[in-house]
C-alpha positions as CSV (number, residue, x, y, z in Angstrom):
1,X,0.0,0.0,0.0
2,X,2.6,2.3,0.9
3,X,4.4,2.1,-2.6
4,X,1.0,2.8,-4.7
5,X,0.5,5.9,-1.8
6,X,3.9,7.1,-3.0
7,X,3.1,6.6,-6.4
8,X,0.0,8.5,-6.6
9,X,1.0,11.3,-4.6
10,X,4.0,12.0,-6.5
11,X,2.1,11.6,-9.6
12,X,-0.6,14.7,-8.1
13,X,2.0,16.8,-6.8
14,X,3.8,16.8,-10.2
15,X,0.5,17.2,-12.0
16,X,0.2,21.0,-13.7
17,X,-3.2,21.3,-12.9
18,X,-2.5,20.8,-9.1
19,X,0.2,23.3,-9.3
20,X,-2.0,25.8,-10.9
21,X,-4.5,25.3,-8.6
22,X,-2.2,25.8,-5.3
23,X,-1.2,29.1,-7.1
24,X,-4.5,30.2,-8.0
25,X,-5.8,30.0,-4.5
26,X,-2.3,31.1,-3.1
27,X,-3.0,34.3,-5.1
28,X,-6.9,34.7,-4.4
29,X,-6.1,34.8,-0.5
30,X,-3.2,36.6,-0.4
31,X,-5.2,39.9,-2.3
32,X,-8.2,38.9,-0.2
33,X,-6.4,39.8,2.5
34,X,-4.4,42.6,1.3
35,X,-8.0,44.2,-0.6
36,X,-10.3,44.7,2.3
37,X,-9.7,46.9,4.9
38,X,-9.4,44.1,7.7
39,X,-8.6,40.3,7.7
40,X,-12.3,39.6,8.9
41,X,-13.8,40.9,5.9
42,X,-11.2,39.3,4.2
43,X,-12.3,35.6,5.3
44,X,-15.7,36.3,4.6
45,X,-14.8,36.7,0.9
46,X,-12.5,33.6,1.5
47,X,-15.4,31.9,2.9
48,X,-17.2,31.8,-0.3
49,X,-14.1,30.4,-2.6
50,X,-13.2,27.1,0.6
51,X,-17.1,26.2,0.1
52,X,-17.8,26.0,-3.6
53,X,-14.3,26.4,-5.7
54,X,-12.5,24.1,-3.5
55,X,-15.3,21.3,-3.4
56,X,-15.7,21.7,-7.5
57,X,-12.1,21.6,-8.3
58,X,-11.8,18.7,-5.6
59,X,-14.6,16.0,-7.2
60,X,-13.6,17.4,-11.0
61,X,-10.1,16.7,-10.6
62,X,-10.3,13.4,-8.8
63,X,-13.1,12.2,-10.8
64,X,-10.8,12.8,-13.9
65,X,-7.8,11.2,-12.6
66,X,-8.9,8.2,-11.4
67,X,-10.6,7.6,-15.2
68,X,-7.4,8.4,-16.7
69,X,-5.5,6.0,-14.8
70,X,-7.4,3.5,-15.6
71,X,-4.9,1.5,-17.0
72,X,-2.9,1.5,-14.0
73,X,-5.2,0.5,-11.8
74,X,-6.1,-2.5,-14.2
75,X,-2.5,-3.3,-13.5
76,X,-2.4,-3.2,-10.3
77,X,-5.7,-5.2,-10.2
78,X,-3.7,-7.6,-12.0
79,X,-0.7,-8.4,-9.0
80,X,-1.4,-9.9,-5.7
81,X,-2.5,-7.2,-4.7
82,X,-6.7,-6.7,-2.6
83,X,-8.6,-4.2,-4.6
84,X,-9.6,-2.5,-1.4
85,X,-5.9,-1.8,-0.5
86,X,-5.4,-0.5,-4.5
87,X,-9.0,1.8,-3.8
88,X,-7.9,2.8,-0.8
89,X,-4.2,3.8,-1.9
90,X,-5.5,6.1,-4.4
91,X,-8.1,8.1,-2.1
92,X,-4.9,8.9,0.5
93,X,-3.2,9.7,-2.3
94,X,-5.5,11.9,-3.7
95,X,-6.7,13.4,-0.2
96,X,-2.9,13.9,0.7
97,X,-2.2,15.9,-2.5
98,X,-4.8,17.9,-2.7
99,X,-5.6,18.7,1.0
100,X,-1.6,19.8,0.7
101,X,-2.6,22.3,-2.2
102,X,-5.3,23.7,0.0
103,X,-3.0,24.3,3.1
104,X,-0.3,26.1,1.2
105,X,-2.5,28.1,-0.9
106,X,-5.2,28.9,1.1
107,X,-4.4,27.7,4.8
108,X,-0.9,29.4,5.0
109,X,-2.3,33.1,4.2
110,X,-4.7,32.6,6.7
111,X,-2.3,31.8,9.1
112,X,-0.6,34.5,8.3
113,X,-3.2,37.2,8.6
114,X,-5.8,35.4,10.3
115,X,-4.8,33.2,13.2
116,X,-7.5,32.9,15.5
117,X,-10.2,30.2,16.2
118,X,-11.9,31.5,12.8
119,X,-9.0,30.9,10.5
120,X,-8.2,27.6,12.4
121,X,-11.9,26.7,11.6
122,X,-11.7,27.9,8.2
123,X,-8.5,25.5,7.6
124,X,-10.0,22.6,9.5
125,X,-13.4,22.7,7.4
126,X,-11.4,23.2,4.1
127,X,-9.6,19.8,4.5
128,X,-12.6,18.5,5.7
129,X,-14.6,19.4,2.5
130,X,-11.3,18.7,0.4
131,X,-11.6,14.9,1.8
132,X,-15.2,14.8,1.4
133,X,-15.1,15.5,-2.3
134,X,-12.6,13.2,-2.5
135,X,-14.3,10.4,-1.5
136,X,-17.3,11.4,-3.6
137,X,-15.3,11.3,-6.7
138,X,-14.2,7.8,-6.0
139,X,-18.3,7.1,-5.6
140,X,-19.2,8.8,-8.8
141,X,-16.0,7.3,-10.3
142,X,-17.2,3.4,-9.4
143,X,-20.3,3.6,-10.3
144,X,-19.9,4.3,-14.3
145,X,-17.0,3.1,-16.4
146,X,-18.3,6.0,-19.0
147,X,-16.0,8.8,-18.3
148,X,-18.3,11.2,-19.7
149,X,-21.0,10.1,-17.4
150,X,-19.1,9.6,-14.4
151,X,-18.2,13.3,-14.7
152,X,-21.4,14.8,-15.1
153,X,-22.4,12.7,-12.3
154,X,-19.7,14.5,-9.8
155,X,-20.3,18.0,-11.6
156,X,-24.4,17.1,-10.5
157,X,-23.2,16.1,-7.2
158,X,-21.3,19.1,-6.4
159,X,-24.7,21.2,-7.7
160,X,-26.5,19.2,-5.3
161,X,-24.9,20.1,-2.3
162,X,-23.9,23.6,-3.4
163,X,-27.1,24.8,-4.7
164,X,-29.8,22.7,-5.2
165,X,-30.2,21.6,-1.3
166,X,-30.4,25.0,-0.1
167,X,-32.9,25.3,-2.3
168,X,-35.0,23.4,-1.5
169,X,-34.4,23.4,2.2
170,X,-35.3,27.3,1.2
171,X,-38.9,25.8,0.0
172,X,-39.6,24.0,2.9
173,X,-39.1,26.6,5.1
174,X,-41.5,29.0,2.6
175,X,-44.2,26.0,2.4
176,X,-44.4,25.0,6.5
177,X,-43.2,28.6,7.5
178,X,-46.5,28.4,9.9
179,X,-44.3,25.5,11.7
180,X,-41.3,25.6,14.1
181,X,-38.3,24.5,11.7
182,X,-36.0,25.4,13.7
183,X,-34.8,22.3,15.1
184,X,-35.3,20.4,11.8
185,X,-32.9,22.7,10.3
186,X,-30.4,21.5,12.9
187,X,-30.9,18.0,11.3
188,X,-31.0,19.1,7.7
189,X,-27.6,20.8,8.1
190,X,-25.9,16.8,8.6
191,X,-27.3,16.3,5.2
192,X,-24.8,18.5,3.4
193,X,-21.4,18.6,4.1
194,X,-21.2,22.5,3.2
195,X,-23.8,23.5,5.0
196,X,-22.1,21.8,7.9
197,X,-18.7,24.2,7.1
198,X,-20.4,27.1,6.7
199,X,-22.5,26.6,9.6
200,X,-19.2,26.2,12.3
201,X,-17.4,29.0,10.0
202,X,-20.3,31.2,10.5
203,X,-20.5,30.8,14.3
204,X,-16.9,31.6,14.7
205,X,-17.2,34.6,12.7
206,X,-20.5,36.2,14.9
207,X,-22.5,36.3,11.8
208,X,-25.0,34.0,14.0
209,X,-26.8,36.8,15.0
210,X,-27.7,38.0,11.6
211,X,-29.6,34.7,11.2
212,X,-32.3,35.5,13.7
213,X,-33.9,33.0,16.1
214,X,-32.7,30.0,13.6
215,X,-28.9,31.0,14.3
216,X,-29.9,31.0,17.9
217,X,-30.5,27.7,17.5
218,X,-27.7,26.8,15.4
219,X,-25.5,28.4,18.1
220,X,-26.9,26.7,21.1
221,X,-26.7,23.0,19.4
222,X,-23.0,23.9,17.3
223,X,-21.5,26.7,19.0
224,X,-20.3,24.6,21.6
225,X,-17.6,21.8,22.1
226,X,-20.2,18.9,21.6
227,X,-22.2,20.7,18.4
228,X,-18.1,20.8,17.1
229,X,-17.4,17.3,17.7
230,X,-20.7,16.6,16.1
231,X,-19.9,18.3,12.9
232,X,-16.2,17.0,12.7
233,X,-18.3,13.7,13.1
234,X,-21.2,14.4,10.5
235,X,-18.1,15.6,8.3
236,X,-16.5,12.1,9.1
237,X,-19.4,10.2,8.4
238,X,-19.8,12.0,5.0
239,X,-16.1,11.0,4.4
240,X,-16.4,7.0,5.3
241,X,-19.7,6.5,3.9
242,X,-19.4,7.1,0.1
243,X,-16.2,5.7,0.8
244,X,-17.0,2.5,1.9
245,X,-20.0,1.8,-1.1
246,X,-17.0,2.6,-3.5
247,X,-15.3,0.1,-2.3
248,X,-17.8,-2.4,-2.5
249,X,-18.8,-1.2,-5.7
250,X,-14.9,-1.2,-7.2
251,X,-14.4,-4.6,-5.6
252,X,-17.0,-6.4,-7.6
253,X,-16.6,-4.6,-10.5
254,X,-15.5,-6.1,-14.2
255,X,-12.4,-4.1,-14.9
């Protein structure tokens, strides 16, 4: 396992588009920072780019690369090697890189102007989403053998839980408005991994307030050392799940 580890994450790290996308978000954060008058305004712009550019780069790119090494992982499949060890080598590999990317270009400047509880949070959830979307590639990946389908299924995953779900969380709340939601919402937010960032990003920031008596709630079940550890564990769970039916899925499947 560790040899195919080493393999794949020196075969990410020396990939162009990797590179440019370290730079990229090197380059967004450092004039994020250096544009707005303080560093908090700052992370709220930075807020927007760690829960929908990171996520969609994430599940593009490692949707893409696992189709186009196809042909190594057919050899691989082909030594004495368990299929879950070969799955499971490539989603380090790709987690390590690209997690990597995201700490030097987006979790250094943070650091750097930044370094509170907020920016730690803002770091912490950004792997966290980085892993996520790893692992749902890897789902998306084993389910078709059609590249072109498997990558409009990641790109309609990725609208899913950026877009769509809000959405029609949003309708719910328009069509029961005459009911108390509140605590629903609680349970709604463990259904999407970004809402579940933005949510612990959010409280850290104050912004809680803004959201009337629903970020009331939000701050009495998260804003507190169990709501975190329920997060990091929601976050978790959305990590091992897709994860483990991948598995399954590229173990039985006719390579």
């Amino acid at each position: 396992m560790k040899k195919i580890l080493k393999y794949v994450i020196v075969d990410i790290v020396q990939n162009k588009i990797v590179l440019i996308y370290t730079i990229l978000l090197l380059l967004i954060s450092l004039t994020v920072f250096n544009v707005e008058d303080n560093a908090a305004r700052g992370m709220l712009s930075l807020l927007n780019i760690v829960l929908m550019i990171v996520p969609l780069i994430c599940i593009i790119f490692s949707t893409i690369y696992i189709y186009n090494s196809s042909e190594f992982i057919e050899l691989l499949v082909s030594q004495p090697v368990k299929r879950r060890t070969i799955w499971l080598s490539i989603f380090s590999g790709l987690s390590s890189s690209l997690s990597l990317a995201f700490f030097i270009g987006a979790g250094i400047p943070i650091l750097l102007y930044h370094a509170d509880v907020t920016g730690f949070m803002m770091i912490a959830m950004g792997l966290f989403l980085t892993i996520v979307f790893v692992s749902i590639a890897m789902l998306a990946a084993g389910l078709t053998r059609d590249k072109a389908k498997g990558i409009g299924l990641s790109i309609l995953l990725w609208l899913y839980f950026s877009l769509i779900f809000d959405a029609l969380v949003l309708f719910l709340l328009f069509q029961f408005q005459d009911y108390p939601l509140e605590n629903a919402m609680v349970v709604f937010s463990f259904l999407n991994p970004i809402d579940l960032g933005r949510i612990q990003i959010l409280l850290q920031m104050d912004i809680s307030a803004l959201m009337g008596y629903t970020g009331a709630v939000f701050r009495q079940f998260f804003g507190n050392g169990t709501g975190i550890l329920l997060s990091c564990l929601g976050l978790f769970t959305w990590i091992i799940f897709p994860m483990l039916i991948s598995v399954k899925k590229f173990g039985r499947k006719d390579l």
